[in-house]
C-alpha positions as a printed NumPy array, in Angstrom:
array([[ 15.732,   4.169, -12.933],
       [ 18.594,   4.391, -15.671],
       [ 18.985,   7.84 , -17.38 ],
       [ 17.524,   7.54 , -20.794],
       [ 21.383,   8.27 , -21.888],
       [ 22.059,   4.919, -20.38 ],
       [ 18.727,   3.15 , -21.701],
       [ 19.882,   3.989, -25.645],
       [ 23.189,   2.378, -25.213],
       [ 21.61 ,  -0.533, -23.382],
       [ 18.777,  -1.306, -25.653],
       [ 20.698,  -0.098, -29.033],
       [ 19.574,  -2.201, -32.013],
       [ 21.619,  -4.403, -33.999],
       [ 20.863,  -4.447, -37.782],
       [ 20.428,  -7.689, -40.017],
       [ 20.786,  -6.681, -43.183],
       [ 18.353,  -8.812, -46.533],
       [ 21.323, -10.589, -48.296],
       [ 20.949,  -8.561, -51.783],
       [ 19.865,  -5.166, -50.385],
       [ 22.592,  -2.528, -51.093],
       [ 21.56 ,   0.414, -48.525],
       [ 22.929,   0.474, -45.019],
       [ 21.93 ,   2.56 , -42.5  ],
       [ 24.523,   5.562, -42.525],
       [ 24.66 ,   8.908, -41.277],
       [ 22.411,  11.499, -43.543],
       [ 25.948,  13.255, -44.3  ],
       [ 26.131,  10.662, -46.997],
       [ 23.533,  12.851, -49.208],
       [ 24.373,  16.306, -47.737],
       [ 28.408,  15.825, -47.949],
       [ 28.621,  14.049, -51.189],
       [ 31.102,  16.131, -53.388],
       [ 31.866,  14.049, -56.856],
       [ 34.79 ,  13.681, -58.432],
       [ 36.142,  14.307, -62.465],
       [ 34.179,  18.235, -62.005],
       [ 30.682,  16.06 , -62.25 ],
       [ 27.877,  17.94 , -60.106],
       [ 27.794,  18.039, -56.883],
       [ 24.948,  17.234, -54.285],
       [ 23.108,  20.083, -53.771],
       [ 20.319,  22.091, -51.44 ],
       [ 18.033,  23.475, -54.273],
       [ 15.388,  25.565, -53.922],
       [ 11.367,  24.358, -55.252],
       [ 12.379,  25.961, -59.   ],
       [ 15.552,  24.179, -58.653],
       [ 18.047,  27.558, -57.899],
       [ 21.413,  26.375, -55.932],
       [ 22.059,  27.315, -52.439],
       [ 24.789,  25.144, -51.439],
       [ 26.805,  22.146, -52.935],
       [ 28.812,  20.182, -51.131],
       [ 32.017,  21.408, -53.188],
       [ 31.47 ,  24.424, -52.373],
       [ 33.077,  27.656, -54.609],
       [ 33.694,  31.264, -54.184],
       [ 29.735,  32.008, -55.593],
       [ 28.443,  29.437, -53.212],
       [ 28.58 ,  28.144, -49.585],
       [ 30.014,  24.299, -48.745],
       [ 26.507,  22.349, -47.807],
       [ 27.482,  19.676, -44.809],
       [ 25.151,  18.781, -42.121],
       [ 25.99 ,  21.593, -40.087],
       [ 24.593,  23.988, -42.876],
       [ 21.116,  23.282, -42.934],
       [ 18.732,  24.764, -39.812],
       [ 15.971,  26.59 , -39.394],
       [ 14.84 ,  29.106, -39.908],
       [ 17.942,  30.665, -41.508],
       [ 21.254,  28.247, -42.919],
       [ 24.439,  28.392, -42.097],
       [ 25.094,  31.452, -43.695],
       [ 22.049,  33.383, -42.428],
       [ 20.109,  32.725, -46.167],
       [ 16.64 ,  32.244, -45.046],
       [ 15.31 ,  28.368, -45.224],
       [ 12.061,  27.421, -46.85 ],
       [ 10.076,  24.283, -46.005],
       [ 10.062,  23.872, -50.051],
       [ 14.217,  23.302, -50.114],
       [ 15.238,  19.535, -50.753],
       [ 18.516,  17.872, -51.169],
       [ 19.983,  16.384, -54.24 ],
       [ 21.91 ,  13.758, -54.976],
       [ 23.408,  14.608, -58.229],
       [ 23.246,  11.103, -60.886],
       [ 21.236,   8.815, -60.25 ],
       [ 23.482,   5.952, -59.72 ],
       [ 22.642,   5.615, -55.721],
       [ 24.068,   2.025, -55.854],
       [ 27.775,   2.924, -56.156],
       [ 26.991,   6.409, -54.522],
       [ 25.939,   4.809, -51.526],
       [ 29.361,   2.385, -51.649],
       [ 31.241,   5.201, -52.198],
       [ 30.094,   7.313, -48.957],
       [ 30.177,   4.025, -46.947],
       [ 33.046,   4.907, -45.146],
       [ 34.159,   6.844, -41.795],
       [ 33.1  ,   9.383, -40.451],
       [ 29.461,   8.49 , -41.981],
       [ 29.315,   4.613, -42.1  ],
       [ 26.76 ,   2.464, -39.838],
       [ 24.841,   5.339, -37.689],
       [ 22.14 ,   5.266, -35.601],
       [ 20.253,   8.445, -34.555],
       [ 18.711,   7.956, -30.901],
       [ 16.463,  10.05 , -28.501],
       [ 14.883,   8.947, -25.028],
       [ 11.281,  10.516, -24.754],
       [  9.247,  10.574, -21.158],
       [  6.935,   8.833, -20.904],
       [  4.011,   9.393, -18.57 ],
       [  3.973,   6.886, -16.093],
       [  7.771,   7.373, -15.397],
       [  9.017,   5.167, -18.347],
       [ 10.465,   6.234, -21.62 ],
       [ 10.162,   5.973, -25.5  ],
       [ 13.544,   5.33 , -27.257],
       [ 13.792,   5.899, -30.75 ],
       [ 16.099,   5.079, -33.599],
       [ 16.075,   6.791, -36.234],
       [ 18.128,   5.275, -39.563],
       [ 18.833,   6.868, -42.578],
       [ 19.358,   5.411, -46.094],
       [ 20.611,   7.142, -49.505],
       [ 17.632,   5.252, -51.602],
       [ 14.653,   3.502, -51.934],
       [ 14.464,   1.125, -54.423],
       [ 11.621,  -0.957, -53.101],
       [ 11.633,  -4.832, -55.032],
       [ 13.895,  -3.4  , -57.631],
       [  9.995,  -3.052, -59.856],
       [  9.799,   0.742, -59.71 ],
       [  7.846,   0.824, -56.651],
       [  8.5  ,   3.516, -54.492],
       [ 11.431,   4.875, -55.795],
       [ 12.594,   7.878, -53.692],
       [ 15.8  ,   9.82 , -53.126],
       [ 16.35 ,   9.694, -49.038],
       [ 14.854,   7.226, -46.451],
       [ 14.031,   7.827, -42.85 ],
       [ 12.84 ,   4.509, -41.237],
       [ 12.847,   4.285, -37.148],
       [ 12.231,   1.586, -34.4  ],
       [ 11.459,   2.184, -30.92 ],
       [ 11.389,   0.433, -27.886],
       [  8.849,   1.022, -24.544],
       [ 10.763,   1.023, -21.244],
       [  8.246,   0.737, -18.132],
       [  7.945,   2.548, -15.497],
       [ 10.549,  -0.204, -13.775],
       [ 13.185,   0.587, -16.019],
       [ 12.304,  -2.487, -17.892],
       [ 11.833,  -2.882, -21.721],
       [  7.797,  -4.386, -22.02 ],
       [  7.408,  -3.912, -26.027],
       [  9.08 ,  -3.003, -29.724],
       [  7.683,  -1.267, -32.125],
       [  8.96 ,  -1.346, -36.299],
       [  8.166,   1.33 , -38.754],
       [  7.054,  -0.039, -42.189],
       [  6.258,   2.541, -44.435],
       [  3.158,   4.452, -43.43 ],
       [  1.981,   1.628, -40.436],
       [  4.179,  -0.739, -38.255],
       [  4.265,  -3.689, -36.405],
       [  4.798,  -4.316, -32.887],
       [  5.756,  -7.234, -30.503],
       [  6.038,  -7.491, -26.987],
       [  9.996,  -7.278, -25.624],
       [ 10.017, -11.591, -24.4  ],
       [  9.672, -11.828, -28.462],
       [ 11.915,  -9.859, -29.824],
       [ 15.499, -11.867, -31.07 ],
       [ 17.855, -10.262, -29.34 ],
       [ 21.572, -10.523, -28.455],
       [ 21.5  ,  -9.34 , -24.759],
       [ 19.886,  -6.538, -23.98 ],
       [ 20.054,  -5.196, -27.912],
       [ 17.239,  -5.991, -30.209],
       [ 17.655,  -7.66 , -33.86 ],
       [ 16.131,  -5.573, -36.346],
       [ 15.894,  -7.289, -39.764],
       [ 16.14 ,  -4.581, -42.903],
       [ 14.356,  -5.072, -45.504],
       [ 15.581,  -5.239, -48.973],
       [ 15.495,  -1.957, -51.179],
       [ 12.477,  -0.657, -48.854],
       [ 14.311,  -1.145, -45.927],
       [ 11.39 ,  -1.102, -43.694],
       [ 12.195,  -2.73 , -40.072],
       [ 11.01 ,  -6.009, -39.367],
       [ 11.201,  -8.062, -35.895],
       [ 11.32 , -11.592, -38.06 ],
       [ 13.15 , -12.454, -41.123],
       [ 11.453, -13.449, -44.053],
       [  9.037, -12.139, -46.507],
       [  5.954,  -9.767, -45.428],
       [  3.083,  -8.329, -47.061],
       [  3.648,  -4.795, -47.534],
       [  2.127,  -1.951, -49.888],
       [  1.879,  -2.786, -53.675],
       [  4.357,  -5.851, -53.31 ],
       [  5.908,  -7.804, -50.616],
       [  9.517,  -6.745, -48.431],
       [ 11.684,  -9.341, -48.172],
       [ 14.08 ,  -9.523, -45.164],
       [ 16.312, -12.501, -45.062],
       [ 18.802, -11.685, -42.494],
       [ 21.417, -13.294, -44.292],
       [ 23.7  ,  -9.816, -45.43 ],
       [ 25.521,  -8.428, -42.964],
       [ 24.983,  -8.334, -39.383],
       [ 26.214,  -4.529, -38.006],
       [ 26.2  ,  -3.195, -34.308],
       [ 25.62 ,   0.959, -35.275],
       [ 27.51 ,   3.844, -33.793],
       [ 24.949,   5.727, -31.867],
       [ 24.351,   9.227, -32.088],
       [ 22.4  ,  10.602, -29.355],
       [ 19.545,  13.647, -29.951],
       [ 19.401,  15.501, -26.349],
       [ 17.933,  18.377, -25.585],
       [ 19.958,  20.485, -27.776],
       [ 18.894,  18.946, -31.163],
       [ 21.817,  19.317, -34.276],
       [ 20.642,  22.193, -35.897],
       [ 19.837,  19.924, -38.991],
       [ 17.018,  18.164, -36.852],
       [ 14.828,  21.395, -37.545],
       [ 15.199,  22.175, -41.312],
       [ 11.654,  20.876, -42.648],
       [ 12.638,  20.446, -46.252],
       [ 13.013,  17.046, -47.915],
       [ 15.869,  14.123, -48.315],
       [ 16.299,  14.158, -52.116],
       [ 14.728,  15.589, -55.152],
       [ 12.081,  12.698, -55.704],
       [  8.41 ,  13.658, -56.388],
       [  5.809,  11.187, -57.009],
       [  4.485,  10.442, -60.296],
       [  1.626,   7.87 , -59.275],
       [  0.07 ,   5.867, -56.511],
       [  3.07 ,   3.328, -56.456],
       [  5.77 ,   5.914, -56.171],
       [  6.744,   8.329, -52.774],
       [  8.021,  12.069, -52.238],
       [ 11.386,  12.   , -50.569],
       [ 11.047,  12.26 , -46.849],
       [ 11.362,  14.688, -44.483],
       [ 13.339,  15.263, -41.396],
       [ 12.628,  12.759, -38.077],
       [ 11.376,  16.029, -36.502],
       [  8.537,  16.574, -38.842],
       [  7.104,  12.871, -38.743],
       [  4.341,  12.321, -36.637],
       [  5.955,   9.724, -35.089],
       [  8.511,  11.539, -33.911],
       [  5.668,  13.992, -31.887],
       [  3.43 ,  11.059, -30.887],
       [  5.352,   8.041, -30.091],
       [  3.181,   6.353, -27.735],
       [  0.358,   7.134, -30.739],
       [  2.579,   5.375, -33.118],
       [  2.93 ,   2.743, -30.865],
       [ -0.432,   1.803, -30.181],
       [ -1.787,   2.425, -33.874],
       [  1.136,  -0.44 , -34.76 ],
       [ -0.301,  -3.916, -35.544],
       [  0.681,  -6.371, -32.984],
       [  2.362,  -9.491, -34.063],
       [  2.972, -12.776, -32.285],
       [  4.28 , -15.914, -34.406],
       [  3.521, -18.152, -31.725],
       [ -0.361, -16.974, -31.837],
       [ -0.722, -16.042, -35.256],
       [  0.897, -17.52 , -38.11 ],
       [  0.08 , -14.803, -40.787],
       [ -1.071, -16.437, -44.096],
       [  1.771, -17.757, -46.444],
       [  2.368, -15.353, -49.298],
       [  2.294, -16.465, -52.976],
       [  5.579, -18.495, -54.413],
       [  8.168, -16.267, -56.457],
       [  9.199, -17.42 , -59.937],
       [ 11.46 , -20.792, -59.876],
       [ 15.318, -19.594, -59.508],
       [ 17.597, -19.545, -62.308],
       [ 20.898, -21.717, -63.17 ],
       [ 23.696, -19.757, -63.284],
       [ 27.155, -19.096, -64.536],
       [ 29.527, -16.129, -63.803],
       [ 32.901, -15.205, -65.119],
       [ 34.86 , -11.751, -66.307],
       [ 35.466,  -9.873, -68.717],
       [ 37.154,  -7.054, -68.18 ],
       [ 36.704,  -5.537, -64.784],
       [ 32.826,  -6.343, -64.702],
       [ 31.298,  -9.793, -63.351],
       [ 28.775, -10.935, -66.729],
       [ 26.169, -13.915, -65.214],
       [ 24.361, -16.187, -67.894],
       [ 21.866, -17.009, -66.708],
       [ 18.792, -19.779, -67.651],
       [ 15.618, -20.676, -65.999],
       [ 13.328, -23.748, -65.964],
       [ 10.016, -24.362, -67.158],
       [  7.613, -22.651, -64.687],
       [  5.352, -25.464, -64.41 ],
       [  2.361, -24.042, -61.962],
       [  4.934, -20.974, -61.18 ],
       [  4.408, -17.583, -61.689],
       [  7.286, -16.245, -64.909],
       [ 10.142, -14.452, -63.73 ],
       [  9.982, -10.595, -64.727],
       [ 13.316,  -9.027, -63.537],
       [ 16.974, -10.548, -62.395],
       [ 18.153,  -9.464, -59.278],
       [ 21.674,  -9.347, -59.161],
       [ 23.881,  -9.136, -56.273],
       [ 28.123,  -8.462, -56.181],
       [ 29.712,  -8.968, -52.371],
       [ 33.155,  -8.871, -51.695],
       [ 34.373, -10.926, -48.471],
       [ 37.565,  -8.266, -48.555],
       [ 36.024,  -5.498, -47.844],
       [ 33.069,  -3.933, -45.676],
       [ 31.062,  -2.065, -48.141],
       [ 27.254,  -2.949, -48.836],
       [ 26.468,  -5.436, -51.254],
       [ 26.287,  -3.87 , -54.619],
       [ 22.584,  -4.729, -56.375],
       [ 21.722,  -4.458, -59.865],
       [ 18.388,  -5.563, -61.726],
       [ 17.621,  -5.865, -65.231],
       [ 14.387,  -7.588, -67.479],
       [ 13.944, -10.935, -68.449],
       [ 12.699, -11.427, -71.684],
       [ 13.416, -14.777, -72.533],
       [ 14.212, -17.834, -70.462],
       [ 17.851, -17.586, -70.929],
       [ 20.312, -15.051, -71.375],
       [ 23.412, -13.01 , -70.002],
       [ 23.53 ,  -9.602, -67.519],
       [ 26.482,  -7.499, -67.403],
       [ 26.565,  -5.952, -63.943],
       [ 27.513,  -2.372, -63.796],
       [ 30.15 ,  -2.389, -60.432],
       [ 33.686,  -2.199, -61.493],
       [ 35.246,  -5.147, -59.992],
       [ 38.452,  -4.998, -57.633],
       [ 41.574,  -7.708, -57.556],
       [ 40.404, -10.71 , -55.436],
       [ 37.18 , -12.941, -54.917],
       [ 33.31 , -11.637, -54.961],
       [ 29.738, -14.157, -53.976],
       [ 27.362, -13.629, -56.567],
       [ 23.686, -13.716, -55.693],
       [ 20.922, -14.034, -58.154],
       [ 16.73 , -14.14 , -57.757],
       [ 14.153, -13.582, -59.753],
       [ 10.938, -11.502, -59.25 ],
       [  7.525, -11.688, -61.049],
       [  5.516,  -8.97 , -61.997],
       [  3.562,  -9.058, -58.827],
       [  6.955,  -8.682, -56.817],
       [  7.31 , -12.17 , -55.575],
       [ 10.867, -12.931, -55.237],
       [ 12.678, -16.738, -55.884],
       [ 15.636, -17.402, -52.919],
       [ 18.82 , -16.573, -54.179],
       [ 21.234, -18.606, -55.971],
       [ 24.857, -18.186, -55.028],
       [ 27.875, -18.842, -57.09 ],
       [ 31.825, -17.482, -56.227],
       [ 33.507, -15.23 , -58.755],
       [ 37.45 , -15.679, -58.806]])
């Protein structure tokens, strides 16, 4: 029977990214570490009525906040901890933030325990982080910090028998013989702005509007970082990833730790509460078509991409609500770079925000309705 070392590395996943989502999974030093530059703020850990502890500048009046700070249940500098603290990410543009901390040491993590299981096999978890939620690009969601996880059953043989994927508050599972896979590591398709882990690509129902999960971004094998039985002191803090409180039904607090999520406790819980899947047995019911996709012509001005853009009558198809606008450089290996905007008439033009480098960017545009249906992308190439 392989150590459950060995079983994480065997069975690690491989990510396939939607083709206009703009969060990868990174290490959670991305939020914690992020120190800005031109003297703007700082990400912070903040107290509930917003008083500073640490910033990741750092100052003579203030401690340096890095992963290492936070603990439980004192910090790094023996301040005592409260389960009220959050993180946060100073500006809200998480978009280029999220480019921007995209690099090494933080870039493409994977955060993996082995749990025992009781017949002899094991429970391996991944745990991913993401700077944002931006669920459908609609304002659904929205939330500073996102903890999604997938985990796979090993046997008492050794053998993997099942997957399960996190989605929000439920999950779906499959048995291992269905999973894509290339060898022994599982596919795990991200979906866009939510990213909520799928075992197919395409579009699935999901809470308030649908995920979409193409699989046609970027395909990334994750550095794994292994939880043991000493746990990184950061794995007991209990406050929250990011300053985001809900305002209604359709938005989210930002999350807390792996540690304090019941599936973290109750794995084989999680597991079995998960709703199986099987395309071969059950086809789930197609979803409602997305507004018809737009025509489109790109060109710059400046050092920012502007896309005109024009769409067809809708004839029997639902009117397209918001442009979703995607910037992807073949040069370089940072996440896409996503923008949307509102569509008030059928034609029109959409500056995206990303300041453009030398050299050639793919342009992706869709279009989503009201209800969050989504159109396939349209591609054109930007000189």
């Amino acid at each position: 029977m392989p150590a459950g070392s060995d079983l994480l590395e065997r069975h690690l996943p491989v990510l396939r990214y939607d083709s206009q989502g703009s969060f990868m999974a990174d290490s959670p030093a991305v939020l914690t570490n992020r120190a800005a530059a031109d003297g703007d703020p700082a990400n912070a850990l903040k107290r509930a009525d917003g008083a500073v502890v640490a910033d990741a500048a750092g100052s003579g009046r203030r401690p340096t906040l890095d992963l290492g700070f936070l603990g439980w249940p004192h910090y790094g500098d023996d301040t005592p901890a409260a389960r009220s603290d959050f993180l946060d990410a100073e500006g809200r543009d998480y978009v280029l933030q999220a480019r921007e901390m995209h690099r090494p040491p933080f870039a493409d993590r994977v955060h993996g325990r082995a749990v025992e299981a009781g017949d002899g096999g094991w429970w391996l978890q991944y745990w991913f982080f993401y700077l944002y939620n931006n669920k459908a690009f609609l304002g659904f969601g929205l939330h500073e910090g996102d903890w999604e996880m997938v985990q796979v059953r090993i046997d008492g043989d050794g053998e993997p028998a099942s997957m399960a994927f996190a989605q929000h508050d439920h999950g779906q599972r499959c048995r291992w013989e269905l999973v894509e896979k290339r060898g022994q590591r599982p596919l795990v398709y991200v979906a866009r702005g939510s990213q909520a882990s799928y075992p197919f690509a395409g579009r699935h129902r999901a809470p308030v509007v649908p995920d979409h999960a193409d699989g046609r971004g970027p395909e990334v094998s994750p550095a794994l970082e292994p939880i043991g039985r000493e746990d990184p002191e950061w794995i007991a803090w209990p406050g929250r990833w990011g300053s985001s409180k809900a305002r209604n039904l359709a938005e989210s607090n930002s999350p807390r730790g792996p540690a304090h999520q019941d599936k973290w406790s109750h794995p084989k819980t999680f597991h079995l509460e998960c709703d199986e899947v099987d395309p071969v047995r059950m086809a789930p019911d197609p979803l409602p078509p997305g507004p018809r996709e737009p025509g489109i012509t790109v060109r710059r001005e400046g050092d920012r991409a502007v896309i005109a853009y024009r769409f067809p009558a809708a004839r029997g198809r639902p009117v397209a609500a918001q442009l979703i606008v995607t910037l992807d450089s073949p040069e370089d290996e940072l996440p896409p770079a996503t923008e949307a905007g509102q569509v008030e008439q059928s034609a029109g033009e959409f500056e995206h925000p990303l300041p453009l480098e030398d050299g050639p960017y793919e342009v992706r545009v869709s279009a989503a309705d009201e209800q969050g249906n989504v159109s396939d992308p349209v591609v054109a190439e930007l000189a």
